[in-house]
C-alpha positions as CSV (number, residue, x, y, z in Angstrom):
1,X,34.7,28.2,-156.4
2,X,31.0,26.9,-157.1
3,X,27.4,29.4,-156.0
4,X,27.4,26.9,-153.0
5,X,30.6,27.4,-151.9
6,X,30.5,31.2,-151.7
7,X,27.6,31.5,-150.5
8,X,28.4,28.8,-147.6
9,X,31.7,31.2,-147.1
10,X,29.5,34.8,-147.3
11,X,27.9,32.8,-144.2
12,X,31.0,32.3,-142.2
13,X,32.5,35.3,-143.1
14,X,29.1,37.0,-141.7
15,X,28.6,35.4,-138.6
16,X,32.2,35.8,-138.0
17,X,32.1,39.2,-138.1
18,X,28.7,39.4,-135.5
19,X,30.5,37.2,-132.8
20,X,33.4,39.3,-133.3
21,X,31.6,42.7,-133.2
22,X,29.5,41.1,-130.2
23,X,32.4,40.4,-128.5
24,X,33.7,43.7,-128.6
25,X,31.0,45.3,-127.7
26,X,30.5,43.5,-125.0
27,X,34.0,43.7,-123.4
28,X,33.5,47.5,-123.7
29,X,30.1,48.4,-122.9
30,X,29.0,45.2,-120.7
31,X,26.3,42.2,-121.5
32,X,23.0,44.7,-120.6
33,X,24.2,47.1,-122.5
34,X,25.0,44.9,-125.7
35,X,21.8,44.3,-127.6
36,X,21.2,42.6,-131.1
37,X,20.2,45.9,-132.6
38,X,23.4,47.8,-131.1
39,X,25.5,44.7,-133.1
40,X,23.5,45.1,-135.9
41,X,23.9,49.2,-136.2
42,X,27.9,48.4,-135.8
43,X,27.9,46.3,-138.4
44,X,25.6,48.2,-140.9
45,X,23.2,45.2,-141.5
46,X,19.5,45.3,-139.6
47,X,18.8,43.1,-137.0
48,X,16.6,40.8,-139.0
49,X,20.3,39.7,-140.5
50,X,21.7,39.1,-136.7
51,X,18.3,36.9,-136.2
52,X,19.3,34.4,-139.5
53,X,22.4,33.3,-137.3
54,X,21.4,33.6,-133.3
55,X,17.8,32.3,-131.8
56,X,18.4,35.6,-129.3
57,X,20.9,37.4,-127.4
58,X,21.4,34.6,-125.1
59,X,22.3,32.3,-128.0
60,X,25.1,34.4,-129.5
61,X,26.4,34.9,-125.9
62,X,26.2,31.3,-126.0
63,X,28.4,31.3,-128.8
64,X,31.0,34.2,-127.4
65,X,30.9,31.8,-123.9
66,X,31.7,28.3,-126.5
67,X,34.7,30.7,-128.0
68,X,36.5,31.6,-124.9
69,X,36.4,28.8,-123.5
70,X,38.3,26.7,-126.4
71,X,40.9,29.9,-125.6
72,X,40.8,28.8,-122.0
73,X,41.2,25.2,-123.0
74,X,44.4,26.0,-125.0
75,X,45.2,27.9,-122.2
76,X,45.6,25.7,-119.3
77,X,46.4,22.8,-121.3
78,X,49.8,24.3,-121.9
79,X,50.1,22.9,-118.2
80,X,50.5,18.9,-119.4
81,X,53.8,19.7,-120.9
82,X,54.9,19.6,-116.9
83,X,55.6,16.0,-116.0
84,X,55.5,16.3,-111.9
85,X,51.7,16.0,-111.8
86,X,52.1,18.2,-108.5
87,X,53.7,20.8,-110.0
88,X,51.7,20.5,-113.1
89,X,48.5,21.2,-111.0
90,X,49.9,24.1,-109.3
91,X,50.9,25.4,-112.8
92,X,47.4,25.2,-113.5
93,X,46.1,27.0,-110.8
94,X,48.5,30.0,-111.8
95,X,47.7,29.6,-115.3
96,X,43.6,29.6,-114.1
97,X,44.2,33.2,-112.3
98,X,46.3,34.7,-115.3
99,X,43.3,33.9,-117.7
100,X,40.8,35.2,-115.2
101,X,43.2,38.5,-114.8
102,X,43.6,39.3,-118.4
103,X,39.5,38.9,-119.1
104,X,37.7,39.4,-116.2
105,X,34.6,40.3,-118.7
106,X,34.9,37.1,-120.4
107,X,35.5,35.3,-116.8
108,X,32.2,36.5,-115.7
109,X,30.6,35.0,-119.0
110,X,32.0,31.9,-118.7
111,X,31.6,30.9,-114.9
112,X,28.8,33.7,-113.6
113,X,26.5,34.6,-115.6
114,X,23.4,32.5,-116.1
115,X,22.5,33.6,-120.2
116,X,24.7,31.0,-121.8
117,X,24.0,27.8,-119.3
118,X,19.4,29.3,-120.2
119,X,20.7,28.9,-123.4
120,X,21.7,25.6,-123.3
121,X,19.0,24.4,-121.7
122,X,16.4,25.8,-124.1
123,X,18.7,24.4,-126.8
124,X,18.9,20.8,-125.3
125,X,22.2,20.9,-126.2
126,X,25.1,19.2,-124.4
127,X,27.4,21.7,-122.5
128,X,30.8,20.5,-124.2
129,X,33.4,23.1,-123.3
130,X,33.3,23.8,-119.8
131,X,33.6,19.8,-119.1
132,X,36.6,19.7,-121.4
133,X,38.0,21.8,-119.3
134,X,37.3,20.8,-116.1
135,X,38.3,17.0,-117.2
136,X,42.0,18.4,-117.3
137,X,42.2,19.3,-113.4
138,X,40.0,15.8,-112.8
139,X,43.1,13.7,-115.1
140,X,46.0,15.7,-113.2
141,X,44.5,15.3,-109.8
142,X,44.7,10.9,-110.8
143,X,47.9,11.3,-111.7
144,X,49.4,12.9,-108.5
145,X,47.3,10.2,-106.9
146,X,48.4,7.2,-108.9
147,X,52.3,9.2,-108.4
148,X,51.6,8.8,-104.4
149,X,52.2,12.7,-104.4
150,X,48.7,13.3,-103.0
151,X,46.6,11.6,-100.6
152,X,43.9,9.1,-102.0
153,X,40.5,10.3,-101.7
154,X,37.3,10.7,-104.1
155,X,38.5,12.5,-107.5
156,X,35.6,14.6,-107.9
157,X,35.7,15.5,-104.4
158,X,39.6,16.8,-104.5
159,X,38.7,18.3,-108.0
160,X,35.5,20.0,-106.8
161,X,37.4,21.4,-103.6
162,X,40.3,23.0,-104.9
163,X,38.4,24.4,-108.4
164,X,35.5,25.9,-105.9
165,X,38.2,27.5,-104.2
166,X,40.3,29.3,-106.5
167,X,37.0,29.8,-108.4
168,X,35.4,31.5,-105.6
169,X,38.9,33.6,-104.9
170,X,39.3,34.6,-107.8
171,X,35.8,35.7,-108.5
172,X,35.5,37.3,-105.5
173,X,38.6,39.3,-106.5
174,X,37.2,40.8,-110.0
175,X,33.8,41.5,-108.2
176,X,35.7,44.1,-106.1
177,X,34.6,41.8,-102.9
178,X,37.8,41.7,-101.2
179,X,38.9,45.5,-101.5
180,X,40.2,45.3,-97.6
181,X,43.3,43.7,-99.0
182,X,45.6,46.1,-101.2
183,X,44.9,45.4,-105.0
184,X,48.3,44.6,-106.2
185,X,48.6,41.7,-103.4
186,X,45.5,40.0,-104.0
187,X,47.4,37.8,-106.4
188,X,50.2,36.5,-104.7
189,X,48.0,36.1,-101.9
190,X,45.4,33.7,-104.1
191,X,48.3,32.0,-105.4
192,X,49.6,31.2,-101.5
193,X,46.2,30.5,-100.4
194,X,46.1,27.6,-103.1
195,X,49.9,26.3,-102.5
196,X,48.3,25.8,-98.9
197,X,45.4,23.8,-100.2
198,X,47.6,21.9,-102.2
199,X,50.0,21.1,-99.5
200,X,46.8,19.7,-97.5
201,X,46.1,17.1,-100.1
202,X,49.5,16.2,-100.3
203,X,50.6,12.3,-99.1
């Protein structure tokens, strides 16, 4: 292996182990409470070396936002292996609430907090993943349409509706804002709530 080449791995291998480290530390402690120089003191290095990979804080949260949402693209496209589009997009729905479930930290990243989408912005960059994903729900939603399964209307309208739904459910679930209904119900009762919605759509 050539100087060039080691040196371009030493720089994976480094900011690998700060988005990792980041990530950790912010599933434990919380995004106020994760600060560059906090990373930088868990990983032995000053912050100066944090500062040769990430703009700022919001940047590398940027990064940890990019990162769990390719783990959230893998994990709802394990959905298109159903063929019944209907049944396909209430796989998804189920499959939306497990991921939110098992990281409700990374959730709140992803779809609430504002530092990734400031990030963007001040980057000019194009906002690739969440799309991606979103573009799954848009393609299932035609097919159940073009399948007569569900009534025809506006895509983005049907897509919209039922994603603001189970998106505001679910978040409204992690945030502790629905504690008048026992915890351990709250998700078969989400998961009803959307087979209604569904069932509204349906031709």
């Amino acid at each position: 292996m050539g100087v060039l080449e080691r040196k371009e791995r030493e720089k994976q291998e480094m900011r690998e182990l700060i988005l990792q480290t980041a990530t950790r530390m912010f599933l434990e402690e919380g995004y106020e409470k994760t600060s560059l120089r906090n990373i930088a003191e868990k990983i032995e290095y000053s912050p100066a070396t944090i500062y040769l990979y990430f703009k700022d804080k919001k940047e590398l949260f940027y990064a940890i936002h990019e990162r769990a949402f390719e783990n959230f693209f893998a994990h709802m496209s394990s959905a298109e292996t159903i063929a019944n589009p209907m049944l396909r997009l209430r796989r998804m729905g189920e499959l939306y609430i497990e991921f939110a479930f098992q990281n409700p930290e990374l959730y709140d990243l992803m779809f609430i907090m504002r530092a990734p989408m400031e990030a963007i912005k001040e980057s000019r960059a194009e906002w690739g993943c969440g799309p991606r994903s979103f573009e799954l729900l848009r393609t299932t939603i035609i097919n159940c349409m073009e399948a007569k399964l569900m009534k025809s209307m506006d895509v983005d309208v049907a897509a919209l509706s039922i994603f603001s739904f189970i998106h505001g459910f679910t978040s409204m679930t992690i945030r502790d804002r629905l504690i008048m209904y026992p915890k351990e119900s709250l998700r078969t009762l989400l998961e009803k709530s959307l087979d209604n919605m569904i069932d509204l759509m349906k031709a």
